[in-house]
C-alpha positions as CSV (number, residue, x, y, z in Angstrom):
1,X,128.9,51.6,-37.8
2,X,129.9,53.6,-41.0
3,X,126.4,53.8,-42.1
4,X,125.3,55.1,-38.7
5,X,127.9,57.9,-38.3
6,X,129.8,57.4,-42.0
7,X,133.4,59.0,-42.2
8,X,134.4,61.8,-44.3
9,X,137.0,62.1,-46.6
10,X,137.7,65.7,-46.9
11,X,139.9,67.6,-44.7
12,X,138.5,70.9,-43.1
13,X,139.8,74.1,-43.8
14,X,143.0,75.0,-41.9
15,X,141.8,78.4,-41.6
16,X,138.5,77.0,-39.2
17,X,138.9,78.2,-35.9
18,X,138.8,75.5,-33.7
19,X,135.7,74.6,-31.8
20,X,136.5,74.5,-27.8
21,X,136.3,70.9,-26.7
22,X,134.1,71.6,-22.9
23,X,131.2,70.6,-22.9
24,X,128.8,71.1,-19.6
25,X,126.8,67.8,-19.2
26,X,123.3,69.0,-17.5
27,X,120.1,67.1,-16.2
28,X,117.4,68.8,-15.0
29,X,114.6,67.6,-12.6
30,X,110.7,69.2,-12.8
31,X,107.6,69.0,-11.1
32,X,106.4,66.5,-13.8
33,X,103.7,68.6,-15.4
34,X,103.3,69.4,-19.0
35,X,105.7,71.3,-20.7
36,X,103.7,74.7,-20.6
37,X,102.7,74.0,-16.6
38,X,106.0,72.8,-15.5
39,X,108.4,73.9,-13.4
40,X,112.2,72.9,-13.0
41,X,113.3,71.9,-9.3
42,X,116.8,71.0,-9.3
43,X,119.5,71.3,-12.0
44,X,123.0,69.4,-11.8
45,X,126.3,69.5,-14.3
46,X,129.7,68.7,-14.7
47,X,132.0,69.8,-17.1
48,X,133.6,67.5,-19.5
49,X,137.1,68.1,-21.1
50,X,136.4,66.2,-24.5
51,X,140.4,66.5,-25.3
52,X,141.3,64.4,-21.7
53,X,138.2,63.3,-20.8
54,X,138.3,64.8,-17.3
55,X,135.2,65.4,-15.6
56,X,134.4,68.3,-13.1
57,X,133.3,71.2,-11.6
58,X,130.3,69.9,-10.4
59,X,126.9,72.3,-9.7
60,X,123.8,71.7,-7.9
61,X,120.9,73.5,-7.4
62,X,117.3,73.4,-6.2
63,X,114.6,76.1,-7.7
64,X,111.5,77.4,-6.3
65,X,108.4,75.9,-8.4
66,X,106.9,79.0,-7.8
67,X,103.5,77.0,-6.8
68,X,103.4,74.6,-9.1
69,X,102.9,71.2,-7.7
70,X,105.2,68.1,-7.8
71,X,103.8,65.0,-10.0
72,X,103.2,62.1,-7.3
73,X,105.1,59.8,-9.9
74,X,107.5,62.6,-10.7
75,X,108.6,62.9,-6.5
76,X,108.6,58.9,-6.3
77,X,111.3,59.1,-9.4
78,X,113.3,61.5,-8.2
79,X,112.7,61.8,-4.2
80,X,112.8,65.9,-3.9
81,X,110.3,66.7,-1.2
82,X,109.0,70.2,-0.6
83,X,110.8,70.5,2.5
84,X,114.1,70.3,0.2
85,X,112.8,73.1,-1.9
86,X,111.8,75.7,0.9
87,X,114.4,78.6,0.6
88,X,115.6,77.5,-3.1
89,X,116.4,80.3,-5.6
90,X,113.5,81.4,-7.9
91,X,114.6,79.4,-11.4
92,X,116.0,82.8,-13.2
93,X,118.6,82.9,-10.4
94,X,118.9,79.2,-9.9
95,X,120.5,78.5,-13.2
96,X,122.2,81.5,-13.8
97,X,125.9,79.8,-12.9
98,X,125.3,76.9,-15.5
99,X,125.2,79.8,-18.1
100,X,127.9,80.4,-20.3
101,X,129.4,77.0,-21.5
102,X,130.3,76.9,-25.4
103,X,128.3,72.9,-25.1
104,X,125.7,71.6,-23.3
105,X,125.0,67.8,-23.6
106,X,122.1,65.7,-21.9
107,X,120.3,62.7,-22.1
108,X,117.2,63.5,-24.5
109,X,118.6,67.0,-24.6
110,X,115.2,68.9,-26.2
111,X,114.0,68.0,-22.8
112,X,116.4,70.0,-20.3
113,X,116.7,72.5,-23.7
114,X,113.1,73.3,-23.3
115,X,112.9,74.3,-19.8
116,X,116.4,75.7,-19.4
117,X,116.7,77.6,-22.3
118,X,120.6,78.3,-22.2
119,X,122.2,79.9,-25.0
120,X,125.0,77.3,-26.4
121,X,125.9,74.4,-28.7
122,X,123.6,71.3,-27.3
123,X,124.2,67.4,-28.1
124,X,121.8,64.9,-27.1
125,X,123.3,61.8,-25.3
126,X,120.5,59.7,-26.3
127,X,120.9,60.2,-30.1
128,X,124.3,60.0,-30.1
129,X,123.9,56.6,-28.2
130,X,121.6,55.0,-30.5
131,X,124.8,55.9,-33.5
132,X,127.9,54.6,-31.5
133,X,126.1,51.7,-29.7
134,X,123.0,50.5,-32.1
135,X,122.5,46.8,-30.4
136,X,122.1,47.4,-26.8
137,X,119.1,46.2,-25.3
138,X,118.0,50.1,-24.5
139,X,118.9,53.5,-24.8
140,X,117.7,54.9,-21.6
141,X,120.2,56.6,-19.1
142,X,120.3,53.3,-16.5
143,X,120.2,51.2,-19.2
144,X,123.1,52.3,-21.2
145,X,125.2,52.4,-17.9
146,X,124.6,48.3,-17.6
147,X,124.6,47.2,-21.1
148,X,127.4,49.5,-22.8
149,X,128.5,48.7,-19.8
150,X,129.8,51.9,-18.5
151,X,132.5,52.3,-15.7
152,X,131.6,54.7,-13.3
153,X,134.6,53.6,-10.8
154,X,136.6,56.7,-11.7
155,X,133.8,59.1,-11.1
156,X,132.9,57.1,-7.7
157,X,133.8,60.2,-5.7
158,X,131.6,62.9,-7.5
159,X,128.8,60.1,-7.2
160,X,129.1,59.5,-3.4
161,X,126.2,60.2,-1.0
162,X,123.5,61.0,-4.6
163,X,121.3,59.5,-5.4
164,X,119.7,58.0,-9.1
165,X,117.5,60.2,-11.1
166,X,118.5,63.3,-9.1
167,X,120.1,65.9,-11.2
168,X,123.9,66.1,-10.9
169,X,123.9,62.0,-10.4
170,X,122.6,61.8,-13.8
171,X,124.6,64.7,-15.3
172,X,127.7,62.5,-14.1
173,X,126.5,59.6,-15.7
174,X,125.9,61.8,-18.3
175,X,128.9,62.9,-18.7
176,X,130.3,58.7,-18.7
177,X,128.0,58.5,-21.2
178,X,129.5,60.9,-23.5
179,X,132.9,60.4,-23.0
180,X,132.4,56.6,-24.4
181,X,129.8,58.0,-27.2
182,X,133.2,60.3,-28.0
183,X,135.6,57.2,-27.6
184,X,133.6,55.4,-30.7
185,X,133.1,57.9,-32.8
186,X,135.7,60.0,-32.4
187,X,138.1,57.9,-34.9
188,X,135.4,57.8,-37.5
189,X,135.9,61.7,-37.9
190,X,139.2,63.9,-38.5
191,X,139.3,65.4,-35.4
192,X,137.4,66.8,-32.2
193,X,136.2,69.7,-34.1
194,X,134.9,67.8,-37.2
195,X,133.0,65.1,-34.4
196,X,131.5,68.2,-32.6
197,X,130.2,69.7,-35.6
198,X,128.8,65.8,-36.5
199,X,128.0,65.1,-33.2
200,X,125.5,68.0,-33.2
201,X,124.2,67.3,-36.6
202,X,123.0,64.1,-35.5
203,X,121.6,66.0,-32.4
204,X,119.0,68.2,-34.4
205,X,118.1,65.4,-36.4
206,X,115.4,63.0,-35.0
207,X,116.5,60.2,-33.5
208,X,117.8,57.2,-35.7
209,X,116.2,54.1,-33.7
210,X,117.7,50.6,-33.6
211,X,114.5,48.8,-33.3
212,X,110.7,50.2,-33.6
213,X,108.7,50.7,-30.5
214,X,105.7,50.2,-31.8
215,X,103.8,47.8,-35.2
216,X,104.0,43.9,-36.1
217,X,107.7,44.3,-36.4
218,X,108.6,45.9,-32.8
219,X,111.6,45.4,-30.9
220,X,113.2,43.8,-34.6
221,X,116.5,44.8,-35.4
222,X,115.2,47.7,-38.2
223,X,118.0,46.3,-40.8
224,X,115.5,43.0,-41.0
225,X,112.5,45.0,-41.6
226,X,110.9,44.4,-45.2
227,X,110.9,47.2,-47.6
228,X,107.3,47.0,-47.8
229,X,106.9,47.5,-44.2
230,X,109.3,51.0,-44.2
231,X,107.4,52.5,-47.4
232,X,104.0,51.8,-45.9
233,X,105.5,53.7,-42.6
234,X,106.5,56.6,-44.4
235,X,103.5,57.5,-46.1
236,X,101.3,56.6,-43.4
237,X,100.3,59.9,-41.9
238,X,100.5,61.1,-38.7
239,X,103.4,58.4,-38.0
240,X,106.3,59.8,-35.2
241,X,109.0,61.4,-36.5
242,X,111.5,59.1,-35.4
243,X,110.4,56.0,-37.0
244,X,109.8,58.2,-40.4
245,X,113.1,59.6,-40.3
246,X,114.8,55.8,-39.4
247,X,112.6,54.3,-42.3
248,X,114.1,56.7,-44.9
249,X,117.3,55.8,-43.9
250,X,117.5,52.4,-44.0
251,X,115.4,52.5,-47.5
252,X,118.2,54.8,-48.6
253,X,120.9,52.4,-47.6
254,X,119.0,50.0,-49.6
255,X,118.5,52.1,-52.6
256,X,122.1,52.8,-52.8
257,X,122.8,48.8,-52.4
258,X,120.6,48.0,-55.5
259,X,117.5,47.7,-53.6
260,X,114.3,48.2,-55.4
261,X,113.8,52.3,-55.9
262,X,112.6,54.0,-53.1
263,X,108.9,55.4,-53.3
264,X,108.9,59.1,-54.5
265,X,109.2,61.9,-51.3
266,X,105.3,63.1,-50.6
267,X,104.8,66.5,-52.0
C-alpha cells in the first residue's frame, strides 16, 4: 500500500487554511453519443461529510436532450425512456442546484467533468480505488461494491425504489465507495486536508492500473511483469496513457530497489 499512496513525513503548515471536508458525490446519465454529440439526461448526488462520514441531501434531475437521441445500448443500461424526459429542464437549468460544492467526486470522474462542467475540486472514485484496493478482481462501480465488498445496509433508505445505473443510485454507491477509499487511506496521510490535497493528486494523474488490459501479460498482477516487458511499453508509441504512466512506476520502484537502471525518458 505505501508504494501506491506512500506516507509523508512532513507536517503541513499550521498557517494552511483548512480544506472543507464535503464533498458532493455526482453521476451523470447521457444519451450515449460521443462526447461532442452527447447530451446529459439525468444527474444524481449526495453529499458526503468526509469528517463523519454521513451521507445526504440527495438531488435528482432529468434534462431535456434538446433532440439528441438516446443510444439503444445507452437506454437498455440505464432504462430512461423519452416519456420520462418530456417536461425535464433544459441542462443549463437542470444542474444548476448541484453547483456550488467545494468537491465533487465520481466514478471515472473526467467523464461526468466533461459534460457537467462545474466549477470545484473533483476526485475520481475509480483512481482512488485502484490505490486503496489494488487486488480486487475489478474496478468498475458494481464490481467494487461485491469484491471490496461494500455495505450499502446503512444507505438502504436513500437506495429504496432506484434503480442500478440510474444517476443518484450510483452517486450513492458512489459516495460508499468513497467513504471506504477515505477509510484506507486516510491513516496513511496527516489529516483530512493533507488526504484531499493527495487524494486529488492522484485524481489528475492517469490512472495507476493493477493488472494490464491488454498484451501477452494481461490480467497479470503488474508487480510480476518483467522489466523488459514495461521498457518495451514505454517507448512503444502510441501506447494508452494509463499503462505508460503504470509502467514508469513500477520501473521506478525497481530502480530505487536496485533494479537494473531505468531506460533514459524520450526526448
Amino acid at each position: 500500500m505505501s508504494d501506491l499512496f506512500p506516507p509523508v513525513a512532513s507536517t503541513p503548515s499550521l498557517f494552511a487554511d483548512p480544506l472543507v471536508p464535503l464533498v458532493r458525490v455526482i453521476d451523470t446519465e447521457t444519451a450515449g453519443q460521443r462526447l461532442e454529440e452527447d447530451a446529459v439526461i439525468e444527474i444524481g448526488s449526495v453529499d458526503l461529510d468526509l469528517s463523519t462520514g454521513d451521507i445526504g441531501n440527495p438531488m435528482q434531475s432529468f434534462c431535456d436532450p434538446a433532440g439528441v437521441a438516446i443510444n439503444p445500448h445507452a437506454r437498455r443500461v440505464h432504462q430512461i425512456t423519452d416519456e420520462m424526459l418530456d417536461g425535464a429542464p433544459p441542462f443549463a437549468e437542470a444542474v444548476k442546484p448541484f453547483a456550488g460544492a467545494p468537491w465533487f467526486a465520481a466514478q471515472r470522474a473526467s467523464f461526468d467533468q466533461a459534460r457537467l462542467r462545474l466549477t470545484g475540486r473533483w476526485l475520481c472514485t475509480h483512481k482512488l480505488a485502484l490505490r486503496a484496493f489494488p487486488h480486487v478482481k475489478a474496478h468498475g462501480l458494481q464490481s467494487l461494491i461485491k469484491y471490496v465488498p461494500l455495505d450499502l445496509s446503512p444507505v438502504a433508505p436513500l437506495l429504496k425504489d432506484l434503480h442500478p445505473h440510474r444517476a443518484l443510485h450510483d452517486a450513492v454507491c458512489t459516495a460508499v465507495l468513497m467513504r471506504r477509499i477515505t477509510d484506507v487511506l486516510l491513516p496513511r496521510c496527516v489529516d483530512l486536508t493533507d488526504f484531499l490535497e493527495r487524494a486529488e493528486k492522484v485524481s489528475n494523474e492517469p490512472a495507476l492500473l493493477a493488472r494490464f488490459r491488454f498484451g501477452r501479460h494481461k490480467g497479470v498482477e503488474i508487480a510480476k511483469v518483467p522489466d523488459d516487458y514495461l521498457e518495451w511499453l514505454i517507448r512503444e508509441p502510441g501506447m494508452d496513457a494509463d499503462a505508460v504512466f503504470t509502467a514508469r512506476h513500477h520501473l521506478r520502484l525497481r530502480g530505487m530497489r536496485g533494479a537494473r537502471p531505468l531506460p533514459a525518458p524520450a526526448v
